[in-house]
MDTraj code that builds the backbone (N, CA, C; nanometers):
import mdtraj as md
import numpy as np

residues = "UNK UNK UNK UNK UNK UNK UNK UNK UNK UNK UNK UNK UNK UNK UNK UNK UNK UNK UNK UNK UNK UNK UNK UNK UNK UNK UNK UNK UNK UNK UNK UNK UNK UNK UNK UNK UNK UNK UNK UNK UNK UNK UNK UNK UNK UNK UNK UNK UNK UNK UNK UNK UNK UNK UNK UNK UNK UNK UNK UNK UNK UNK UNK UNK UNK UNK UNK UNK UNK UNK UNK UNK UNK UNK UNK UNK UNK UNK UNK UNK UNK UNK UNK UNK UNK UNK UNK UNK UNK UNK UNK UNK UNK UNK UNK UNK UNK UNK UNK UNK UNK UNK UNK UNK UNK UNK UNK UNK UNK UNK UNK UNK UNK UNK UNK UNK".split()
xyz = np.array([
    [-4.7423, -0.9947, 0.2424],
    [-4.6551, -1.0028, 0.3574],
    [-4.5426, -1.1032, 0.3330],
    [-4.5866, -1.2215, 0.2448],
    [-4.4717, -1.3300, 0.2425],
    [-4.3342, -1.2363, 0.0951],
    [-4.3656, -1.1999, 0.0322],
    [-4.2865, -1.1509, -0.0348],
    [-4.1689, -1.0204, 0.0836],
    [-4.2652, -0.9896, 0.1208],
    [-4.1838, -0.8817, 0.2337],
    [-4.0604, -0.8963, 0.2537],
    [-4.0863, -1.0550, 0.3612],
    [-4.0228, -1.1220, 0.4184],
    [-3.9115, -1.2101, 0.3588],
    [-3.9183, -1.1842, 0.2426],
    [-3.8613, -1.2872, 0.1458],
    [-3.7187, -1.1911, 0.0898],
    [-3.7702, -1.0677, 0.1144],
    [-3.6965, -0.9141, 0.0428],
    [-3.6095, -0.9377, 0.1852],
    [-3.6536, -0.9433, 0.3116],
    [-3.5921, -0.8763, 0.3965],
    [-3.4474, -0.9483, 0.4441],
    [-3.4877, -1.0301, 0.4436],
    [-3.2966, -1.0963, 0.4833],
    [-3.2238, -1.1039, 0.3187],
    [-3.2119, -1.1357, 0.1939],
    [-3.1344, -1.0388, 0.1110],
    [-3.0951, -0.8873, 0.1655],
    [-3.1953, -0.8500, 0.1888],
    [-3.1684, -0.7274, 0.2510],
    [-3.0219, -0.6741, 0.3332],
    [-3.0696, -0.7518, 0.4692],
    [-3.0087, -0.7581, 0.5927],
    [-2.8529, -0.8439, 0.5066],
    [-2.8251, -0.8830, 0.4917],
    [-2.7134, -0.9672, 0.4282],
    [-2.6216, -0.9018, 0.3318],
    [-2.7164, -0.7937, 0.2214],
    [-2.5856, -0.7353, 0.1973],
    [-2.5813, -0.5901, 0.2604],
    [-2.6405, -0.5609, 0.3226],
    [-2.6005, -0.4681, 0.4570],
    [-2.4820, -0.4631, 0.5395],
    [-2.4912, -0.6496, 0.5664],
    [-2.3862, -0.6446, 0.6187],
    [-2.2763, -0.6717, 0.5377],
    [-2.2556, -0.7649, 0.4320],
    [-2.1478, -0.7121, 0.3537],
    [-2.0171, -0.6268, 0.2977],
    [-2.1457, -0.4961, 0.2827],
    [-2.1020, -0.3615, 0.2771],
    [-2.0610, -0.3349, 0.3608],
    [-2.1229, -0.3093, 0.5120],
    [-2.0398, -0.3119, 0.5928],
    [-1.9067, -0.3893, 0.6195],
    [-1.8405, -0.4761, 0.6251],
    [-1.7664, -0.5655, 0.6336],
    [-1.6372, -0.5316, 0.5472],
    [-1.7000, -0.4905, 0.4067],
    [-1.6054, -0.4173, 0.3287],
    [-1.5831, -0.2993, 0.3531],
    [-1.6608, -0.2192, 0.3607],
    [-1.5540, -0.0949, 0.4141],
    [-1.4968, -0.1081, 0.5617],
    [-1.5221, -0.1750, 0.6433],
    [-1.4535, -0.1974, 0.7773],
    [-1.3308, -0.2598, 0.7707],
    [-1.3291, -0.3673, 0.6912],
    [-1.1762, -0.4324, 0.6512],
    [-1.1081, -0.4080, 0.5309],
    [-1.1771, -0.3491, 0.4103],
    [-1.1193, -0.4412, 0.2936],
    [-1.0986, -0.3186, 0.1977],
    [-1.1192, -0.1877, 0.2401],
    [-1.1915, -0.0260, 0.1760],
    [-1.0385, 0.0138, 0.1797],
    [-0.9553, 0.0820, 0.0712],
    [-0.8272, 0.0827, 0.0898],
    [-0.8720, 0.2071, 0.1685],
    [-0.7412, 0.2281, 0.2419],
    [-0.7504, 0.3689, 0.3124],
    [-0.6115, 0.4677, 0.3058],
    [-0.6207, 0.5702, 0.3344],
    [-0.4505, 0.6534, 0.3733],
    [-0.4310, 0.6506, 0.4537],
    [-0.4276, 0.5700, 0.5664],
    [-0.3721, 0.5539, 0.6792],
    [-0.2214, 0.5103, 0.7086],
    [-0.1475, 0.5720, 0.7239],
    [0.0030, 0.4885, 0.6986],
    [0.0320, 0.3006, 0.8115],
    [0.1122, 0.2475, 0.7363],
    [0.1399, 0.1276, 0.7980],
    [0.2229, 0.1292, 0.8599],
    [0.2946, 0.0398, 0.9279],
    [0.4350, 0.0157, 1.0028],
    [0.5624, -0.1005, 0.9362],
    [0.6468, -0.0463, 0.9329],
    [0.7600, -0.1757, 0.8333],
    [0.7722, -0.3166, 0.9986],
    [0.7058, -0.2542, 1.1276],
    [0.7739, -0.3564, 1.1924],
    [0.6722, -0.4956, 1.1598],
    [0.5600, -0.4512, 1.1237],
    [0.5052, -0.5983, 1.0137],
    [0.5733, -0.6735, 0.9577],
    [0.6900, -0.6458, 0.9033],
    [0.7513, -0.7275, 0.8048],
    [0.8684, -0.7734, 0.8894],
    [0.8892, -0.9425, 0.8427],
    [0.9602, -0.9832, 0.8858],
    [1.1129, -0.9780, 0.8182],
    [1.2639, -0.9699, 0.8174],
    [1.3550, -0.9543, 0.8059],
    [1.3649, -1.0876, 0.6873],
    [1.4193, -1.0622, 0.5915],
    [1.4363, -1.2267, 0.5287],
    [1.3084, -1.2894, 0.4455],
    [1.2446, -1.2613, 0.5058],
    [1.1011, -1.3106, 0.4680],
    [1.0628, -1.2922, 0.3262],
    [1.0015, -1.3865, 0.1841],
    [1.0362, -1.3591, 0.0762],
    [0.8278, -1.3194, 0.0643],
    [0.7876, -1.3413, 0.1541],
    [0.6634, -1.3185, 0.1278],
    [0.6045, -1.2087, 0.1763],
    [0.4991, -1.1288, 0.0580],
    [0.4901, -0.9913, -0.0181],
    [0.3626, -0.9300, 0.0840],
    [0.3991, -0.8322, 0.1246],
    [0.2811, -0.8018, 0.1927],
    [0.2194, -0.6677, 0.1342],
    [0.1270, -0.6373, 0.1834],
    [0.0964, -0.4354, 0.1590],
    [0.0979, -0.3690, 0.2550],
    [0.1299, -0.2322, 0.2413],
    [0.1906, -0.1301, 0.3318],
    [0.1373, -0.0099, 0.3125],
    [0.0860, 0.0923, 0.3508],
    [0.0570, 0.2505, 0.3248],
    [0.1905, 0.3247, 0.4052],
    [0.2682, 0.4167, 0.2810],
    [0.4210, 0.4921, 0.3575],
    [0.3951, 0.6148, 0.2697],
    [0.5006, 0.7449, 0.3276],
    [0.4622, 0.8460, 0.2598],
    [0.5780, 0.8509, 0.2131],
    [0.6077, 0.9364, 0.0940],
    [0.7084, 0.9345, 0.0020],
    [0.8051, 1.0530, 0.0494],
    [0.9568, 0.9968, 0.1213],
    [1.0337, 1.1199, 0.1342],
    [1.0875, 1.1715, 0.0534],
    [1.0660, 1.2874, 0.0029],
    [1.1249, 1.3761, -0.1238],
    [1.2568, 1.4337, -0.0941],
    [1.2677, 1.4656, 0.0201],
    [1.3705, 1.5250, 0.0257],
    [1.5047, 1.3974, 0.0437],
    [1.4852, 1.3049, 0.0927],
    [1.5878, 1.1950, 0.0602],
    [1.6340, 1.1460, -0.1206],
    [1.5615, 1.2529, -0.1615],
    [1.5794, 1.2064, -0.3691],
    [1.5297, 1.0583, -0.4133],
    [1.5573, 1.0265, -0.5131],
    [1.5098, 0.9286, -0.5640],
    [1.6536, 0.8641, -0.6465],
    [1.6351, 0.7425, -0.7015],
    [1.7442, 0.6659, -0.8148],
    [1.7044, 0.6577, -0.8906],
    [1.7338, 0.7086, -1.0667],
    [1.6839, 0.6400, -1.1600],
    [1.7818, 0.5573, -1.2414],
    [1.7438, 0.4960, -1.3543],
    [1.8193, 0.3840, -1.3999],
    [1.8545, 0.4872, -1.5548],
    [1.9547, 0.4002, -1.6301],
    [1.9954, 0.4792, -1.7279],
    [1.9140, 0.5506, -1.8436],
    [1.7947, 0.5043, -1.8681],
    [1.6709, 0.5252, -1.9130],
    [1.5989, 0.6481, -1.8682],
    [1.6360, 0.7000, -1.7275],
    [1.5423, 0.8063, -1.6836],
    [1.4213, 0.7704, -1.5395],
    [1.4307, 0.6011, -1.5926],
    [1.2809, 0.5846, -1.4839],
    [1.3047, 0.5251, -1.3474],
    [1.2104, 0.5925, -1.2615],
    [1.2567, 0.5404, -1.1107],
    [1.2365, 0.4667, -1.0797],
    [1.3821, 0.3924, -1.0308],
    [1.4043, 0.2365, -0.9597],
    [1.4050, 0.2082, -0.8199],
    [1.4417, 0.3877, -0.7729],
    [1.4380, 0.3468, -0.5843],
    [1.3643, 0.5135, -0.5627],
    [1.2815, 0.4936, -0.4328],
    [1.3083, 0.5930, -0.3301],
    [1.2951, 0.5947, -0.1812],
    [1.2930, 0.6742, -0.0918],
    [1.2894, 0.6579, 0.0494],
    [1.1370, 0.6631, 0.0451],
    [1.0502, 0.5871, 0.1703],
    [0.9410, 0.5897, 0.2313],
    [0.9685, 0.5923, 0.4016],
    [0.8260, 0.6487, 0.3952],
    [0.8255, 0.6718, 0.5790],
    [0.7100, 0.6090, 0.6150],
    [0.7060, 0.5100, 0.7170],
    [0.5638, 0.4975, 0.7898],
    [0.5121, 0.5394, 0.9012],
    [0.4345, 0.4928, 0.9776],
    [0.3811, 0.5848, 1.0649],
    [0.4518, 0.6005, 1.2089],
    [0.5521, 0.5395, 1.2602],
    [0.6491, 0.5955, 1.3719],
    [0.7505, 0.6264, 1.3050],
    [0.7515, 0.6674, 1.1441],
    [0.8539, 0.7942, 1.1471],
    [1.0204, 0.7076, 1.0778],
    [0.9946, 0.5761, 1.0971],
    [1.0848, 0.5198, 1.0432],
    [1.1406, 0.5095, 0.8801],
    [1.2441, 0.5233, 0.8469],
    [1.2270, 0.5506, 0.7038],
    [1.3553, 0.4135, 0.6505],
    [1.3135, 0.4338, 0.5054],
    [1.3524, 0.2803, 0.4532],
    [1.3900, 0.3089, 0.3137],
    [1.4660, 0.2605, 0.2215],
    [1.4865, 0.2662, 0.0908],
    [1.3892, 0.1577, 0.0376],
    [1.3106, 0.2238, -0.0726],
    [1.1986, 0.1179, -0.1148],
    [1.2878, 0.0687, -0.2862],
    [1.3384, -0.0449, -0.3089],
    [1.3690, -0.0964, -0.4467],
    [1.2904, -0.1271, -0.4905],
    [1.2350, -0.1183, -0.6393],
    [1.1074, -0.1281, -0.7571],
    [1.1488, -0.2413, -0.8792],
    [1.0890, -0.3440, -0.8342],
    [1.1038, -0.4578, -0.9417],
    [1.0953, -0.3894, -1.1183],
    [0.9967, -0.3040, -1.1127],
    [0.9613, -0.2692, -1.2224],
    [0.9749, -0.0977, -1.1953],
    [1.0019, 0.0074, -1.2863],
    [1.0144, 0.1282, -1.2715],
    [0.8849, 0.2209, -1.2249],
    [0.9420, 0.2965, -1.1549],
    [0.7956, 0.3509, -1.1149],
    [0.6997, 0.4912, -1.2154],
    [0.6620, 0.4879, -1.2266],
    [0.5569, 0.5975, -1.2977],
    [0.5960, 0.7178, -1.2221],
    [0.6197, 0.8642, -1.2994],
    [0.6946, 0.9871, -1.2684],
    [0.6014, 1.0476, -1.1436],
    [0.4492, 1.0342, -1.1514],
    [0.3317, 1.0511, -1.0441],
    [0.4188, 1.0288, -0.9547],
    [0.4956, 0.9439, -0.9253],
    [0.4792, 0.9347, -0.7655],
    [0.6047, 1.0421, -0.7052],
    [0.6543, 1.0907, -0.7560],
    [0.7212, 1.2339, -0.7017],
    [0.6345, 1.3211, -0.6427],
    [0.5083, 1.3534, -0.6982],
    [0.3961, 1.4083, -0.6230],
    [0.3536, 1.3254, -0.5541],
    [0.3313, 1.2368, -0.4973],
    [0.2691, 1.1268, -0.4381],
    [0.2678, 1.2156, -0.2774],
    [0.1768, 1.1544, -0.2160],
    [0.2111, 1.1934, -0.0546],
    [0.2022, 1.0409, 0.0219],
    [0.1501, 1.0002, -0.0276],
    [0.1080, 0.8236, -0.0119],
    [0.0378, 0.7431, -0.0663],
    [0.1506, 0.6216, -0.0747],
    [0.1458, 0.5648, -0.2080],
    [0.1471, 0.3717, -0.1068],
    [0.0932, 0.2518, -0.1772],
    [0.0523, 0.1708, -0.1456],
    [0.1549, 0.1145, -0.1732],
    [0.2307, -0.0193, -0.0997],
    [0.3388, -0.1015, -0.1629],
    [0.3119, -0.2979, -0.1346],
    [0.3565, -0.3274, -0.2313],
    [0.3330, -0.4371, -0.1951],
    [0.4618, -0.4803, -0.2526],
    [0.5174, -0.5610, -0.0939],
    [0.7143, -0.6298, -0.1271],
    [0.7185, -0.6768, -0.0213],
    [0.8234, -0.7055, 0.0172],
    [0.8800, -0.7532, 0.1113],
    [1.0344, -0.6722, 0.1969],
    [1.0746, -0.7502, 0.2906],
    [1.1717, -0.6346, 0.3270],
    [1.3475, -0.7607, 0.2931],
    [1.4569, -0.6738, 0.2522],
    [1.5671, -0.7485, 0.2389],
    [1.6774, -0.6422, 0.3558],
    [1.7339, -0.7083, 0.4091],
    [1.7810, -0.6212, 0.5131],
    [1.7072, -0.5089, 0.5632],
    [1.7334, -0.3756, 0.5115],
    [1.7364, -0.2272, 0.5639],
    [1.6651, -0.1694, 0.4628],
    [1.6062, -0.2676, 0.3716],
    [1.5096, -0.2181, 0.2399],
    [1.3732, -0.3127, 0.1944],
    [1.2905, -0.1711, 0.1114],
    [1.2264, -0.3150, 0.0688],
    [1.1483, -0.3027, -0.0768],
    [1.1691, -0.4092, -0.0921],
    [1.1976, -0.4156, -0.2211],
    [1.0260, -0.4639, -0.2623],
    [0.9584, -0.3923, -0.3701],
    [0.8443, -0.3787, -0.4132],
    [0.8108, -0.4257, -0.5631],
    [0.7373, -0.5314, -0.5637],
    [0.6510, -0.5558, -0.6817],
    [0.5891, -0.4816, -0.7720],
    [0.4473, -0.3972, -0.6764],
    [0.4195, -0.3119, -0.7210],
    [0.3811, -0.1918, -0.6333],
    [0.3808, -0.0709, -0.6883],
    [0.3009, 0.0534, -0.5972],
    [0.1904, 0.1645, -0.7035],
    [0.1057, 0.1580, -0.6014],
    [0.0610, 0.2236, -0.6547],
    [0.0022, 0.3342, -0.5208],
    [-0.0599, 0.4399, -0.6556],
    [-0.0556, 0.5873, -0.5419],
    [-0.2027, 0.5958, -0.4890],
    [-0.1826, 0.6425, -0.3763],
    [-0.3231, 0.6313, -0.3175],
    [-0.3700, 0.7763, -0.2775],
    [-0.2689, 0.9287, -0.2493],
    [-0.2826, 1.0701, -0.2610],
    [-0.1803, 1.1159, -0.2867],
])
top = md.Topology()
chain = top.add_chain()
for i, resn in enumerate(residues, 1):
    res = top.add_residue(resn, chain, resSeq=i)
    for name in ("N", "CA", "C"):
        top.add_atom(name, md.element.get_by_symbol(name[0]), res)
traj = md.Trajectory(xyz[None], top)
């Protein structure tokens, strides 16, 4: 019986854990909102947006993509700038993860990566 008991709160503990992580921390496709981000603000947050295709994309003289439009979830749309070029995937992308900040009427991204 004392061993039982000894199993059972390890137990109970990472139960809850797990729980905890997928409740907060489990990436999801849920789209985000840009009104999170503050104007000016140099500090980098993350975002879920879907990729507008039909607004095109920018590439740099090389071929690889440096900008495109994203949408979040009231529909608002934004020019996303790419510190680093983006991987050709995300033309198929439907939603893709960003982590940047916003500079005026854009925002400008560290990194992204695709999430569907």
């Amino acid at each position: 019986m004392r061993k039982l008991s000894k199993l059972i709160f390890p137990a109970i503990l990472a139960a809850v854990l797990v729980l905890i992580y997928y409740t907060y921390f489990a990436p999801t496709k849920e789209l985000g909102s840009f009104s999170k981000f503050s104007a000016g603000s140099e500090i980098n947050q993350q975002i879920n947006v879907s990729v507008v295709k039909s607004r095109g994309i920018e590439r740099d003289k090389s071929g690889n993509i440096i900008s495109f439009y994203a949408k979040d979830k009231n529909n608002i749309e934004l020019k996303v700038t790419l510190h680093e070029p983006a991987p050709a995937e995300i033309l198929n992308a439907e939603v893709v993860e960003l982590l940047g900040h916003m500079h005026e009427n854009s925002i400008t991204a560290s990194k992204v990566s695709i999430i569907k």
